[in-house]
N, C-alpha and C positions, 0 to 999 in steps of 0.2 A: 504494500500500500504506500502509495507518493503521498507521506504529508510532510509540510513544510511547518517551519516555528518560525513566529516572530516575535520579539522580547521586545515590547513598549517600554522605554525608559529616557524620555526626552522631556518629563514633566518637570517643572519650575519648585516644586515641593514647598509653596508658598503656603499653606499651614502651618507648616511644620518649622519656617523662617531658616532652613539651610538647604544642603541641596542631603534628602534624607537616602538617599538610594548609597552617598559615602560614608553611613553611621556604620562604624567595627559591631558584627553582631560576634560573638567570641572570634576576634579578630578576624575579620571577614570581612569588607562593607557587604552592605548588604544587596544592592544589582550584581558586583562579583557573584554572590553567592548563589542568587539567581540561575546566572548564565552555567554555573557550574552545575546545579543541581537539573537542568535542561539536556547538559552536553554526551552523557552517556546512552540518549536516547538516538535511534537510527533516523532521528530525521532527514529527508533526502536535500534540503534545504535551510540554513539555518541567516536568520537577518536578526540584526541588531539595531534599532533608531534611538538614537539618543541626540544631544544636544553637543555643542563642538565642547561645552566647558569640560563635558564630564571623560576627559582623560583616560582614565583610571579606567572604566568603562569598554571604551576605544580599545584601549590594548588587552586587557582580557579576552575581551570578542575578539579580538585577532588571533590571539594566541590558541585560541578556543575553537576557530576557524568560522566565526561568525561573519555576514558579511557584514559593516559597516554603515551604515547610513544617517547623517546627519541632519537633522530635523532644523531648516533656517531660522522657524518663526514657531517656538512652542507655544508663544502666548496666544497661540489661534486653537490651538485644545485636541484632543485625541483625531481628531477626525483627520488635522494633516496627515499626524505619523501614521496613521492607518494607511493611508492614501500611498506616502510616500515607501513606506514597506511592501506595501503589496506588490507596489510598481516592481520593485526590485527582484521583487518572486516571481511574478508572472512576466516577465523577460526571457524565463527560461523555459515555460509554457506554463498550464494548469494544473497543478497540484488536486489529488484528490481531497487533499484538506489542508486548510491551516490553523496551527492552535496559537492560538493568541495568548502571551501568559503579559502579564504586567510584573514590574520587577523589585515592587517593593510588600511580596508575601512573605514575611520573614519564617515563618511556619508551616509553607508549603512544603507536604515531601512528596519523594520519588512515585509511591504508591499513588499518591491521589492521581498525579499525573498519569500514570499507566492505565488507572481506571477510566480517565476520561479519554485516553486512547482508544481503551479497548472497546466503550460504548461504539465511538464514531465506527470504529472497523466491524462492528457487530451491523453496524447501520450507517453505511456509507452516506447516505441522503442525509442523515441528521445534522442538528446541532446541539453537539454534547455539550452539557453545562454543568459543573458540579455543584451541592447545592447542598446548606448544614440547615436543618430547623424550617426548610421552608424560602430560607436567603439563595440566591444565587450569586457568584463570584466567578473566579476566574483561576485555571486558565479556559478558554471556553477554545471549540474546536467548529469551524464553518467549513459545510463541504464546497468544492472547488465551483458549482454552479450560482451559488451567490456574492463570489467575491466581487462581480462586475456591480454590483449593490455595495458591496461594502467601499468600491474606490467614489460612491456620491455621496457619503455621509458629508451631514456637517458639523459645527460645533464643538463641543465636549462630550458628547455622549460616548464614543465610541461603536461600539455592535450592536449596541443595545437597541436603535433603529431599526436593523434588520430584524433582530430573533423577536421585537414587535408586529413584523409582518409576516410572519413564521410559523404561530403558533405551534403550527399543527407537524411539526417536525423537530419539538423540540425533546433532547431525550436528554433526561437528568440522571445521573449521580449523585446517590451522599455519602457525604462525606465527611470526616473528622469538622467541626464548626474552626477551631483553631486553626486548622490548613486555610481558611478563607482570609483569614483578618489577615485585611494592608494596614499601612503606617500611613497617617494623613498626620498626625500630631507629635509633637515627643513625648505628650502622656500616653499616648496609642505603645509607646517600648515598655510601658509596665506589665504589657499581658503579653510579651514576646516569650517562646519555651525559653529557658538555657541562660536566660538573665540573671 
């Protein structure tokens, strides 16, 4: 199965007032930790969109063999770097899916991820979403026939546009509640595992 990944991490982390994807989670930042916990997976395509600041980022993904893509204008909100990533994946044709993760889950592991693989490969057509309590989060997985939908979002929303239009194709996983929680705040690091 062609799925590709793409690692959102070109946000401004204006909540949180620093840039929160470089917080040391036990000496880690935490988008490194990300892209690491992503890399042992057989993606047949792997992208990276981040912003030019974040370095540190840049060359993990490199060294990681991600490819690279820098997001000009974050302050215009998820829907460029969606835009701008996907470009970068469907250059090389249509993947049968791409999992979108964001890179600031400090508590996401391996397992969840594989679950929400295995949903999509169980059901190619779907959109797999993992989901704790009733919440849905990320990383979420779109099959390769709605990405042409996914490059006219606008705004900040992100996917969440599409798997609106979707209903009826959406297939859930749950999951550990902990694997969902992002960082928006620096009080959001007190319910991090391993703190």
């Amino acid at each position: 199965m062609n799925i590709a990944v793409l690692v959102m991490a070109a946000g401004r982390s204006l909540r949180f007032g620093e840039d929160k994807l470089a917080v040391n989670l036990q000496g880690v930042p935490l988008g490194v930790r990300t892209l690491r916990l992503l890399n042992p997976f057989p993606f047949t395509q792997r992208v990276l969109i981040t912003s030019k600041d974040k370095q540190y980022l840049l060359a993990e993904g490199e060294r990681l063999g991600f490819q690279a893509v820098v997001n000009p204008r974050p302050e215009e909100g998820q829907s460029l770097s969606v835009r701008l990533g996907l470009q970068a994946i469907l250059q090389n044709g249509t993947p049968n899916g791409v999992l979108f993760s964001v890179a600031d889950q400090p508590n996401l592991s391996g397992s969840t991820v594989q679950r929400v693989i295995d949903a999509f490969m169980a059901c190619p057509a779907s959109i797999a979403i993992p989901t704790a309590n009733g919440h849905r989060g990320n990383p979420v997985i779109f099959p390769g026939d709605v990405l042409d939908e996914l490059m006219h979002i606008t705004g900040d929303k992100g996917g969440s546009q599409v798997i609106g239009r979707h209903p009826e194709r959406i297939v859930t996983v749950e999951v550990f509640e902990q694997d969902l929680m992002d960082i928006d705040t620096k009080e959001d690091l007190s319910h991090v595992d391993g703190l």
